[in-house]
MARROGU-52337 format. One line per 8 residues: number of its first residue (from 1); their letters; for each residue x, y, z of C-alpha. Coordinates in nm, 4 decimals, m for minus. Layout:
BEGIN
NUM = A = X Y Z; ...
***
This chain:
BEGIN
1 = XXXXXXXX = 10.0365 7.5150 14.1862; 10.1000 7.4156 13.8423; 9.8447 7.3046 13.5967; 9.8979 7.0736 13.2766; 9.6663 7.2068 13.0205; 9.5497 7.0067 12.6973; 9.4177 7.1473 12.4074; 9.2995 7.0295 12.0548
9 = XXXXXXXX = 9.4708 7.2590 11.8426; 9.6968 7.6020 11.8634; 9.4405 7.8663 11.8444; 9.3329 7.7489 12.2155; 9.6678 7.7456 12.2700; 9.6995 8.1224 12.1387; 9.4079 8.1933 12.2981; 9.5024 8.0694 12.6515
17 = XXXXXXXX = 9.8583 8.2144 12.6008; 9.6651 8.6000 12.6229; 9.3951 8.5124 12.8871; 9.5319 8.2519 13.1737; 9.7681 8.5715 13.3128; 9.5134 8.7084 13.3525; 9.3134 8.4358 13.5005; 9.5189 8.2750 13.7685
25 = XXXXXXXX = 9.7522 8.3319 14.0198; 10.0817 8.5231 13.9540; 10.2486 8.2427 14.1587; 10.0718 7.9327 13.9153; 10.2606 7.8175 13.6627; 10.0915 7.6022 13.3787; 10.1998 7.4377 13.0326; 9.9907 7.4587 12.6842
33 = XXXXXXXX = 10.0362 7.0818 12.5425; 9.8083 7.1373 12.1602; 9.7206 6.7955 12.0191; 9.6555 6.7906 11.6038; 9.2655 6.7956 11.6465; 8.9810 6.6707 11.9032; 9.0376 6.3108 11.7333; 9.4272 6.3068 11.8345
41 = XXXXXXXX = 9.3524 6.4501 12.1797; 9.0609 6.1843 12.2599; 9.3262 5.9053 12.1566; 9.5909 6.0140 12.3681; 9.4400 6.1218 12.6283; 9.3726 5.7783 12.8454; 9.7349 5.6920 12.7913; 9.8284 6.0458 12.8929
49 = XXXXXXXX = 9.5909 6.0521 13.2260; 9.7720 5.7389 13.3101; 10.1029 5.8856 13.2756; 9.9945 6.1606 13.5245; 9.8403 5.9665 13.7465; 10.1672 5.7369 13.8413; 10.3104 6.1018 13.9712; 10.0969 6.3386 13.9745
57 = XXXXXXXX = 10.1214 6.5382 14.3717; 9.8853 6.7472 14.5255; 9.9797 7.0949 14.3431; 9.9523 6.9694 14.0304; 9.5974 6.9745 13.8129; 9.5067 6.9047 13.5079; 9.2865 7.1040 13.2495; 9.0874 6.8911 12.9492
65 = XXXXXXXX = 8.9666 7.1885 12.7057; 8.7589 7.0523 12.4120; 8.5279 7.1880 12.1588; 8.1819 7.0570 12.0878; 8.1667 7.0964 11.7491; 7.8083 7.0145 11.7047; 7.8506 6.6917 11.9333; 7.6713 6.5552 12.1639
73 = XXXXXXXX = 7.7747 6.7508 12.4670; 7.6814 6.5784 12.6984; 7.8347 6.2341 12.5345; 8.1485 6.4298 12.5152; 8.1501 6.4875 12.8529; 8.0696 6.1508 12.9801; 8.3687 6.0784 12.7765; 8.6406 6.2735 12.9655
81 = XXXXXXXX = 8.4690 6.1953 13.2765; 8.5618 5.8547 13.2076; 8.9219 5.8832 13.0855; 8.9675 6.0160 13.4259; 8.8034 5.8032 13.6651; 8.9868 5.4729 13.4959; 9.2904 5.6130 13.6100; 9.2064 5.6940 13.9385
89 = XXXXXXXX = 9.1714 6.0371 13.8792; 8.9515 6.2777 14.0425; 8.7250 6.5041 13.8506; 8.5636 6.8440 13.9497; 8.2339 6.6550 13.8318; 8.3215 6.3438 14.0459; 8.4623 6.5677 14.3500; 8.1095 6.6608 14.4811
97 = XXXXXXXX = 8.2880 7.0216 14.6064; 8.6061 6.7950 14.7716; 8.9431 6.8859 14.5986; 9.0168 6.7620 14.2433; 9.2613 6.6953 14.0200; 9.0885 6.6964 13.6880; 8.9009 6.9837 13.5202; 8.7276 6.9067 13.2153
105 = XXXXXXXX = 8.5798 7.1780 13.0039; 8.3774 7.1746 12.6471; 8.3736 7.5183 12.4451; 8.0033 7.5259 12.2710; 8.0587 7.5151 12.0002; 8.4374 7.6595 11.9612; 8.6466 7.8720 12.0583; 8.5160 8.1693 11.8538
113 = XXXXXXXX = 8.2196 8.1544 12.0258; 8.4454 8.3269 12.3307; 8.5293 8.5530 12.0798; 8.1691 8.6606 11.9811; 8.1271 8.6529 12.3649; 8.3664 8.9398 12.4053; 8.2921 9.1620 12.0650; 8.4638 9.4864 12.2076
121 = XXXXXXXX = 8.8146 9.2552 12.2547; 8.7128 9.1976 11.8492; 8.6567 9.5575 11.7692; 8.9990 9.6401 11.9820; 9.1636 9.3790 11.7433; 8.9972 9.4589 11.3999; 8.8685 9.8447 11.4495; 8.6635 9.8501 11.1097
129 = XXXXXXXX = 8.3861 9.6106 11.3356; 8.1359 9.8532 11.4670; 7.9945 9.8731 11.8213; 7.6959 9.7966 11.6924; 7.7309 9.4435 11.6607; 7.7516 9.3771 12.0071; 7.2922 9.4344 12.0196; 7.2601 9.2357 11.7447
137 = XXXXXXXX = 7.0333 8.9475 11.8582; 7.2434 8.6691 11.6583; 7.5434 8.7906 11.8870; 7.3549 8.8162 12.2142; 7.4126 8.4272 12.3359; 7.7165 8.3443 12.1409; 7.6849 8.0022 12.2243; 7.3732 7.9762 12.0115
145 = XXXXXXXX = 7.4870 8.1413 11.7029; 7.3407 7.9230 11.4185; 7.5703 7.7625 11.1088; 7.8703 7.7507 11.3377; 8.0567 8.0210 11.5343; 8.3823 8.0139 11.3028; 8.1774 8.0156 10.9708; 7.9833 8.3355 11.1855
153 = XXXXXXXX = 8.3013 8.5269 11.2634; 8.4684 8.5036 10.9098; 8.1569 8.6258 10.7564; 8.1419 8.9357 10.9654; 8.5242 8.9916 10.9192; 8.5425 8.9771 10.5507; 8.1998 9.1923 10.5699; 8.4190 9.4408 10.6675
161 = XXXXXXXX = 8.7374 9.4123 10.5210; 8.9854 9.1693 10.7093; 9.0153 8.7653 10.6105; 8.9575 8.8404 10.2620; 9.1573 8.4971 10.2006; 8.9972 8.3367 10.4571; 8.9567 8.3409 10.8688; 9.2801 8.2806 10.9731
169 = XXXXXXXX = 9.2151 8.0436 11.3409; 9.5956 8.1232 11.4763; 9.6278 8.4587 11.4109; 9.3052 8.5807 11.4764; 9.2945 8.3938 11.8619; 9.6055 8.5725 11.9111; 9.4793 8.9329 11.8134; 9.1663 8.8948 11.9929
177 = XXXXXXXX = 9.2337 8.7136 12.2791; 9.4913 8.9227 12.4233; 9.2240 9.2313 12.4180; 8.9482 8.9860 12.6123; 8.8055 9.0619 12.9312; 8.6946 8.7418 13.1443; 8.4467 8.9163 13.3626; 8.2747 9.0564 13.1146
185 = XXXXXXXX = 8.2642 8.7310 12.8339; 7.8981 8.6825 12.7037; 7.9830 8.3303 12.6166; 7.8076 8.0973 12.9037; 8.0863 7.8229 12.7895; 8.3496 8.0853 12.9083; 8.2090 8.1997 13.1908; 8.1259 7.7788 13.3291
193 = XXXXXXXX = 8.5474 7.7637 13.1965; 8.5917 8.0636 13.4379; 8.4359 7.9622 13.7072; 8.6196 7.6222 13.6932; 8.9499 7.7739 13.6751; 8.9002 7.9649 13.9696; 8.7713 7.6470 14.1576; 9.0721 7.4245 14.0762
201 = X = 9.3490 7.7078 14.1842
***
């Protein structure tokens, strides 16, 4: 099987780069394609579902990995459900439990939030982050952190010591994510991401 995965921007990328080995099958091969932004990725992507759909075969899929970013999630959604189904498409959503050919996923609200989901792949990355953060109640549903999961993790990195210039996306998606642990992910946007995964392959 092969899988053709679209992103909004390279930290997902980065991200997905550390995790999907350890997420799918040694014998599934996948490409990253990283659009400049959500905006970029919603424009292209009807013309790009089209393109897949005049050759797409039965091992290939096709991941749709979006952040919220404070959106109307369910809007958003409806929205890639749709890009899909014009093209003839088939959608886990739209499957009913049949086979698809169309996974689309929405990270509440980013991707740090699978970060805060995971704080001991954090700690593994930056060491100066005690264990204690992992009770604290902000941290407990990381897809509910309030004032935005990015804004959330720089704070507590430059609380102790590290992004002093600012949360660096790339590189900190690449030093956490190759530490992360999909079982044990806090983040309920991971774990529905997960459990999709592991549906399509």
């Amino acid at each position: 099987m092969h899988i053709e995965i679209l992103v909004e921007e390279r930290s997902m990328e980065e991200a997905l780069k550390n995790l999907l080995p350890h997420m799918l099958l040694p014998e599934t091969t996948y490409r990253i394609i990283s659009f400049q932004g959500k905006p970029n990725l919603l424009r292209h992507l009807p013309n790009r579902l089209r393109g897949y759909a005049c050759w797409i075969t039965d091992e290939y899929r096709i991941l749709v990995l979006l952040d919220e970013d404070r959106q109307n999630c369910l809007a958003l959604k409806q929205q890639l459900e749709a890009a899909a189904q014009q093209t003839g498409l088939s959608t886990k959503t739209s499957a009913g439990g049949a086979r698809f050919q169309v996974l689309n996923r929405i990270v509440i609200e980013e991707l740090e939030a699978w970060f805060l989901g995971d704080i001991d792949a954090i700690r593994r990355a930056y060491p100066r982050i005690p264990a204690t953060l992992a009770n604290a109640p902000k941290f407990r549903n990381p897809d509910s952190v309030a004032g935005g999961t990015w804004e959330t993790l720089e704070n507590t990195m430059q609380r102790f010591g590290y992004f002093k210039g600012g949360y660096a996306k790339v590189e900190a998606a690449r030093a956490i994510s190759i530490h992360m642990d999909p079982i044990r992910n806090r983040s309920r946007s991971f774990q529905v991401f997960r459990d999709g995964l592991i549906a399509m392959t």
